[in-house]
VMD Tcl script that draws the C-alpha trace (Angstrom):
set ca {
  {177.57 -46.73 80.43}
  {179.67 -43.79 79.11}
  {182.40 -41.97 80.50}
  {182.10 -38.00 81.52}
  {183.67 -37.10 78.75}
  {181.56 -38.95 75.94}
  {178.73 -38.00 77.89}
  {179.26 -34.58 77.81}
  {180.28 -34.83 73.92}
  {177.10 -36.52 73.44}
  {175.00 -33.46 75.08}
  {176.81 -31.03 73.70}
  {176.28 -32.18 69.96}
  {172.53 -33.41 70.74}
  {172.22 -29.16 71.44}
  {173.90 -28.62 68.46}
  {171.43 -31.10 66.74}
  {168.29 -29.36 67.76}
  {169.74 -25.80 67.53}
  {170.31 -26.20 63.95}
  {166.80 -27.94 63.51}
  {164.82 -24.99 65.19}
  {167.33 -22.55 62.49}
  {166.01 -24.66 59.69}
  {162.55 -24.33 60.44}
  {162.94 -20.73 61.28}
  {164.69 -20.49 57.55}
  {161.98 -23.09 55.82}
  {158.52 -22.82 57.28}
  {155.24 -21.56 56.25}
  {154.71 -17.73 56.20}
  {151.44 -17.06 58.65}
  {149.23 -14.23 59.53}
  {149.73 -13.37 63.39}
  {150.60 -10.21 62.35}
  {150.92 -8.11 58.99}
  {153.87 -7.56 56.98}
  {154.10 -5.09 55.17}
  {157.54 -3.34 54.20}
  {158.86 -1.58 57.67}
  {158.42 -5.00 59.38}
  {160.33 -6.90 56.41}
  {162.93 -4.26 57.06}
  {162.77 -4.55 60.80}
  {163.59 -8.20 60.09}
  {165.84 -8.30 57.37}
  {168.06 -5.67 59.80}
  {167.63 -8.10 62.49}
  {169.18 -10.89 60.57}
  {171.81 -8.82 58.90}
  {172.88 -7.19 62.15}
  {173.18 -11.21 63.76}
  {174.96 -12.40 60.93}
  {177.53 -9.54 61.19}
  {177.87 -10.38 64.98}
  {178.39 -14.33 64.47}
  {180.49 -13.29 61.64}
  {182.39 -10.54 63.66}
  {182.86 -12.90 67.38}
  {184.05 -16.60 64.48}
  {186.33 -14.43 63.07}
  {187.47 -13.11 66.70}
  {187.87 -16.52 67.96}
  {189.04 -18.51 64.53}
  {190.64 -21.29 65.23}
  {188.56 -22.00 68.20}
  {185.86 -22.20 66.71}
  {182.96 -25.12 66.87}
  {179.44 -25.35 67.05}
  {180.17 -27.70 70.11}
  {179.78 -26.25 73.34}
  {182.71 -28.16 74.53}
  {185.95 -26.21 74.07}
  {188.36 -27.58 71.32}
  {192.54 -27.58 72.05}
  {192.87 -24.38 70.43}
  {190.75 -22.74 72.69}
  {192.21 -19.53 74.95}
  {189.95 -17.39 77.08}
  {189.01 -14.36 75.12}
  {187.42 -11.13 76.74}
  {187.37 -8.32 75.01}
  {186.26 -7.25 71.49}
  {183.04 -9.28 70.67}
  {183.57 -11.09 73.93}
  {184.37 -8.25 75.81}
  {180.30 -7.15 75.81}
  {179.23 -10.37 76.18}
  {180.53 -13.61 76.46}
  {178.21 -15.49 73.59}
  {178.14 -12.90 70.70}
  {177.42 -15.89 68.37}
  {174.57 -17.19 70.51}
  {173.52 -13.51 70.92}
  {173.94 -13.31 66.92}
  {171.75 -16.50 66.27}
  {169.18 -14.70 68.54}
  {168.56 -11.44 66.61}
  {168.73 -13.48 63.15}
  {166.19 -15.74 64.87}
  {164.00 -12.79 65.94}
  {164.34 -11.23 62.19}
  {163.28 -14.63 60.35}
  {160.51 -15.26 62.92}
  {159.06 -11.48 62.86}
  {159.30 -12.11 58.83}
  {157.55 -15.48 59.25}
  {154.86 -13.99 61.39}
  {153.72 -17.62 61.90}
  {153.09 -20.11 65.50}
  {155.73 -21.91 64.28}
  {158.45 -19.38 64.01}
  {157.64 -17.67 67.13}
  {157.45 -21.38 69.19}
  {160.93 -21.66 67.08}
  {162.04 -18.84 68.20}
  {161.09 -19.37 72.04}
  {163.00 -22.68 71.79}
  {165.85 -21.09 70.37}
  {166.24 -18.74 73.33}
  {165.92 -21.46 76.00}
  {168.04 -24.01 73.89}
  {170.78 -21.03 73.45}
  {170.21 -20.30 77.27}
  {170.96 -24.20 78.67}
  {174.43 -24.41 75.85}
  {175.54 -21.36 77.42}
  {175.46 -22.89 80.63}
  {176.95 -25.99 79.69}
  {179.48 -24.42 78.10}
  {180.16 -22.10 80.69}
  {180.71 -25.00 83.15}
  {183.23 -26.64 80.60}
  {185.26 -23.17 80.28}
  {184.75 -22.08 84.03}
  {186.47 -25.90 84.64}
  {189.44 -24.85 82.05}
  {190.46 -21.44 82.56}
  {190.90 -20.05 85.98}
  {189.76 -16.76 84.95}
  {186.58 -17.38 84.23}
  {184.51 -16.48 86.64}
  {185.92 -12.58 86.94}
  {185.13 -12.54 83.23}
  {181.72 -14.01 83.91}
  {180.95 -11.78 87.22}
  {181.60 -8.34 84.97}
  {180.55 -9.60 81.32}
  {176.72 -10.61 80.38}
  {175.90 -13.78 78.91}
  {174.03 -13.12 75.56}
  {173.33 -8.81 76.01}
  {176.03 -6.41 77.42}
  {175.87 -5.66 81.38}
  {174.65 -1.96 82.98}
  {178.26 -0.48 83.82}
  {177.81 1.77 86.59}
}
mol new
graphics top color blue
foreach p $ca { graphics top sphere $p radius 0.5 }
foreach p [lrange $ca 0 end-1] q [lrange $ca 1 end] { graphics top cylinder $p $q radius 0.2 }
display resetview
């Protein structure tokens, strides 16, 4: 049997496992014919995955050294809110989501959009797990949480 910790390890990197899996076959499969494709949609997609590239670009370099594609905290970790993580608190996963969108809309195949569905749930349960790991490390977290949206920015008032 493992321990909590190992266990959680072991979730955390199986996400990271099938995360990357449902990227690759966003980034390799088959073009299709749900829809047409002519050039405004390329460029509706190729702005998609520009502007998520510049936001996972923008929120790593924000974070640095804290940095992983585990959803477990590393030592090096500190609570950040504000920048990046100051409109939401998963810019990357938010970032992977728009690329996502842009290669599936350019893919305009079953496959990318069932690729891109299990993307959003798979990025949807990491938060979450994360979330519990972070909420359990910094006392803070839930005020950040309660006025900052997960993967889009809250409605201020």
């Amino acid at each position: 049997m493992l321990d909590e910790a190992t266990a959680s390890r072991v979730v955390g990197w199986s996400l990271v496992v099938v995360q990357f899996a449902l990227l690759g076959l966003l980034l390799i499969g088959k073009p299709g014919d749900l829809w047409p494709t002519p050039g405004p949609v390329r460029a509706v997609a190729l702005a998609l995955v520009v502007a998520g590239c510049v936001v996972m670009a923008g929120a790593a370099w924000q974070i640095r050294r804290a940095l992983t594609a585990s959803p477990l905290p590393n030592g090096r970790t500190v609570l950040v809110d504000r920048g990046w993580f100051g409109a939401v608190r998963h810019p990357i996963y938010s970032g992977l989501l728009a690329t996502g969108a842009g290669l599936a809309l350019s893919r305009a195949s079953v496959l990318a959009v069932a690729c891109l569905v299990g993307l959003a749930v798979l990025l949807q349960v990491k938060a979450r797990f994360e979330e519990t790991a972070l909420a359990a490390r910094f006392p803070g977290y839930a005020d950040y949480s309660a006025r900052t949206g997960r993967l889009l920015p809250r409605l201020r008032r």
